[in-house]
C-alpha positions in Angstrom: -27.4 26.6 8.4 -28.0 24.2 11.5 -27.9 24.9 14.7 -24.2 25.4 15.4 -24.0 27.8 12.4 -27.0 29.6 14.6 -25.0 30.0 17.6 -22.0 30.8 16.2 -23.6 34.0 14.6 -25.5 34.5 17.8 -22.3 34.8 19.5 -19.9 37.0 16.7 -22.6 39.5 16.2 -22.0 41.2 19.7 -18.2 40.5 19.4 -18.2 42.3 16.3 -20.1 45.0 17.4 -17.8 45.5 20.2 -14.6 45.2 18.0 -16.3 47.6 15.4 -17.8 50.4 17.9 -15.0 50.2 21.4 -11.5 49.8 19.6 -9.7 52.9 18.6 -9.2 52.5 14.4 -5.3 51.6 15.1 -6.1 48.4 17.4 -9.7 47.9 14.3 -6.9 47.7 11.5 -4.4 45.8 13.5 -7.1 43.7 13.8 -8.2 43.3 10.4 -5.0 42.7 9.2 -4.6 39.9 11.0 -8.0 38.4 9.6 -6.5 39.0 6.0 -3.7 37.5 6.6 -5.9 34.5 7.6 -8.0 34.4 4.7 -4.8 34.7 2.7 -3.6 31.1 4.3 -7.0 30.3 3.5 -6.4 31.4 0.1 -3.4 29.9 -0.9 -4.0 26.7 0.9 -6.8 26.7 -1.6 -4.3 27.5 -4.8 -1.8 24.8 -3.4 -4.7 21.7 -3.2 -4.9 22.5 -7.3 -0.8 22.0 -8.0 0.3 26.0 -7.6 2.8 26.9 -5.4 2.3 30.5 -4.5 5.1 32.7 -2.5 2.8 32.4 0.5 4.6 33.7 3.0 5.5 36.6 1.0 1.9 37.1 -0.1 1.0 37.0 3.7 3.1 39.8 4.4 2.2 42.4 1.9 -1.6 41.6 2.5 -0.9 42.8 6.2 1.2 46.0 5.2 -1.6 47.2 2.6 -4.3 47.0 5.0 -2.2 48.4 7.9 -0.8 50.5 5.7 -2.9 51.9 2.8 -5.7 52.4 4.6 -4.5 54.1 7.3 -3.9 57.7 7.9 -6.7 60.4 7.1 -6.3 61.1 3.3 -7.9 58.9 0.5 -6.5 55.6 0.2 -6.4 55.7 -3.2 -2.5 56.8 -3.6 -1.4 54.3 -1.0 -3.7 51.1 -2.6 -1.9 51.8 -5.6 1.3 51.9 -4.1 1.0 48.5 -2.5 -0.2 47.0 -5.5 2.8 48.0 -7.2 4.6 46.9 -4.4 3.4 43.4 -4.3 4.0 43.5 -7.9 7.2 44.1 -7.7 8.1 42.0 -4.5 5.9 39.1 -5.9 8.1 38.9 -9.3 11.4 39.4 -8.0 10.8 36.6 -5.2 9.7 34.4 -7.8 12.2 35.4 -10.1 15.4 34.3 -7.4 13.7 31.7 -5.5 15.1 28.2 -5.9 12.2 27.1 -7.8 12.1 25.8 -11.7 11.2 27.9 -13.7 8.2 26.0 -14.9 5.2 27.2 -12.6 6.2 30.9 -12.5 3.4 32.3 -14.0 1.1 30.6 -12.2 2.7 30.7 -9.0 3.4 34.6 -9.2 -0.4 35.6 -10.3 -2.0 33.2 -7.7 0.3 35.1 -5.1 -1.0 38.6 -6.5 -4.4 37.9 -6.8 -4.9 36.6 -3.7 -3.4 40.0 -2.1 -5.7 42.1 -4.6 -8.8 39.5 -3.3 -8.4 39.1 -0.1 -6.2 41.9 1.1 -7.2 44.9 -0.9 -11.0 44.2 -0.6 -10.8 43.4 3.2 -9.0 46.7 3.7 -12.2 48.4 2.8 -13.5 47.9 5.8 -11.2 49.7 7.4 -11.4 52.5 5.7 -15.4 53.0 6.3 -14.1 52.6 10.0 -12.0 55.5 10.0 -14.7 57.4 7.8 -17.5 60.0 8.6 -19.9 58.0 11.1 -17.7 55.1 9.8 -18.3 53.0 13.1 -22.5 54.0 12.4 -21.9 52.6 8.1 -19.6 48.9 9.5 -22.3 48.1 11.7 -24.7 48.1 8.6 -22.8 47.0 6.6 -22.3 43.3 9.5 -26.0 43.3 9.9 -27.1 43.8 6.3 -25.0 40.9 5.3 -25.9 39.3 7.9 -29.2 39.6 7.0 -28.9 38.9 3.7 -27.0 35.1 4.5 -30.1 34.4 7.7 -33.2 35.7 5.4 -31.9 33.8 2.4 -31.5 30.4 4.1 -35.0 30.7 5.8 -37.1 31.6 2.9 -34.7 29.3 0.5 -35.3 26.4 3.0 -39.0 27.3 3.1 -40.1 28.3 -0.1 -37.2 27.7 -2.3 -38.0 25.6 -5.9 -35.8 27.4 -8.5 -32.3 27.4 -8.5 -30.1 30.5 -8.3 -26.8 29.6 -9.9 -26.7 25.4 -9.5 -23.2 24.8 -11.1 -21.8 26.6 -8.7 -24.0 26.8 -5.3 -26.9 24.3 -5.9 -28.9 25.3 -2.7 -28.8 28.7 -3.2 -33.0 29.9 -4.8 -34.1 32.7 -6.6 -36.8 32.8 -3.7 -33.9 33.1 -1.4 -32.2 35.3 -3.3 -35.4 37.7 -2.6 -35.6 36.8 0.7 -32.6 38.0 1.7 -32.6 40.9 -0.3 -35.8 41.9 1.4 -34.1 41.1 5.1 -31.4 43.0 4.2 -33.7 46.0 3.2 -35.5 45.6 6.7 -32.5 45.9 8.6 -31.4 48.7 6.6 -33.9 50.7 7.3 -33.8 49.6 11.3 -30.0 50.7 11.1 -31.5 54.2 9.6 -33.7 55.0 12.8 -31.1 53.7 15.3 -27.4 54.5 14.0 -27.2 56.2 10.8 -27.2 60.2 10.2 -30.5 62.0 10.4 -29.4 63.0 6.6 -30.4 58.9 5.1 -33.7 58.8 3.9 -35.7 55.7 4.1 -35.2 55.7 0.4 -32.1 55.6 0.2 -31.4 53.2 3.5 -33.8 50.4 1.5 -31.8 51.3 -1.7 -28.5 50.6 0.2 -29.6 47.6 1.9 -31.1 46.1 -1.5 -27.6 46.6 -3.2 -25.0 45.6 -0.5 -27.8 41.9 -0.4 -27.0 42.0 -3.9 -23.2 42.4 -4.6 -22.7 40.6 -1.2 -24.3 37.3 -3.2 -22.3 37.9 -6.1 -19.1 37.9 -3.8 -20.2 34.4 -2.0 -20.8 33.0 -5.4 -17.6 33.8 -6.6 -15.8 32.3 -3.6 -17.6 29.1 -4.0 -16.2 29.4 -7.5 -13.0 29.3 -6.3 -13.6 27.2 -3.8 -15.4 24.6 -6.1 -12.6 24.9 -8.8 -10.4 23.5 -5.3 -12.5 20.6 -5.0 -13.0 21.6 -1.4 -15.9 22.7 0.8 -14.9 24.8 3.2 -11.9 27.5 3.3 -10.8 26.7 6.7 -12.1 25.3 10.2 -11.7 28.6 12.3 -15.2 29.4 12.4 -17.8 26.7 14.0 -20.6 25.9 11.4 -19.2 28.6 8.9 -15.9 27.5 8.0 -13.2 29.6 7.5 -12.1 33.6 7.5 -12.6 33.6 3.9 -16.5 31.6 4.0 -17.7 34.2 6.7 -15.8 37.3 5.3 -16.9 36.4 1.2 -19.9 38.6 0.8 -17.9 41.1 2.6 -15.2 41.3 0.5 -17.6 42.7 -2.5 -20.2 44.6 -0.3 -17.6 46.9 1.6 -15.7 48.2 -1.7 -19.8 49.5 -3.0 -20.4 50.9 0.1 -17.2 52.6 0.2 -17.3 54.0 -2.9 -21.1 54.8 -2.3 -20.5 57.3 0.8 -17.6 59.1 -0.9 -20.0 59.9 -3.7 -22.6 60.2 -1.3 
């Protein structure tokens, strides 16, 4: 994290805040939708370096409609997540199945194009629907600066004080004392976010608890994009972002923390 990467989060932290707290939920999920549909590029730009050809364009396209479209509205999502995936399934395989292409490649072509509409898509969606939740402006903004957290507290104390690895095959300069680092930043802004922004109803308990876990599963959803992103032979998903990358390298711990934290407030 050098000093652009610094500055760039400097900078996106207040831009966030005011996308997340100002816009009305339509103009939020318009505007998520259009980040999916970045990181889907992302995605399949990725898929494409290793010899698959997904439907991209088609992929692209129902990303957007099952964020714009599954999470919107005031019931559960749940009815409308599973019709998109059906949807895509359908749409995917009956591209693929009268497209000009050889038939060699199908299978590989069809289930990169799904899964990167289940990964990137379906998972970013989540955000959107803590927006349009219960104090859902109140839980995003925890969610940004607990992840946040998590990614500036583990480079810090990794940089510091880091001497075993985490998970080297895959991210060799990730620690375990990083790791702990950021799990204990995270834990500290959690309970900051209960005092300023949260209902009077979160305990400090459970507001350390929360932060703990969404440091956790946010890790586990950057290591699996460097997974992918190693199995690419590539670095970085894109250029968009200054010092981070691309959609997908600033929106990866995301994509696994918002689902929990989701799921966590409707059994909350």
């Amino acid at each position: 994290m050098g000093n652009k990467r610094v500055l760039t989060s400097l900078v996106l932290i207040p831009i966030l805040y005011v996308i997340v707290w100002m816009l009305p939920s339509p103009y939020f999920r318009g505007l998520a939708a259009v980040a999916a549909v970045i990181g889907l590029h992302e995605f399949y730009r990725m898929a494409d370096s290793r010899g698959t050809k997904p439907l991209s364009k088609l992929g692209m396209v129902l990303g957007a409609l099952i964020v714009l479209g599954a999470f919107s509205g005031t019931r559960s999502p749940d009815a409308g997540l599973l019709f998109g995936i059906v949807l895509s399934l359908f749409a995917v395989l009956t591209g693929r199945l009268f497209s000009s292409r050889p038939v060699e490649g199908a299978l590989e072509d069809s289930a990169v194009t799904i899964f990167g509409i289940l990964y990137v898509a379906m998972l970013f969606g989540f955000q959107v629907a803590i927006h349009k939740g219960n104090h859902g402006k109140e839980w995003l903004v925890l969610l940004y600066l607990v992840i946040w957290a998590s990614d500036t507290g583990a480079y810090y104390v990794g940089t510091a004080f880091g001497r075993r690895r985490l998970y080297e095959k895959i991210s060799p300069k990730k620690s375990v004392e990083g790791l702990i680092g950021g799990v204990l930043a995270s834990i500290g802004v959690a309970l900051l976010c209960r005092m300023w922004l949260l209902p009077s109803s979160l305990g400090p308990a459970e507001a350390a608890f929360m932060g703990g876990i969404l440091a956790l599963v946010g890790t586990i959803g950057d290591l699996a994009e460097s997974l992918l992103k190693r199995s690419a032979g590539i670095k970085d998903s894109g250029t968009l972002i200054p010092g981070h990358g691309g959609i997908l390298d600033r929106m990866d711990s995301m994509l696994f923390a918002a689902p929990v934290l989701y799921f966590y407030l409707r059994m909350r």
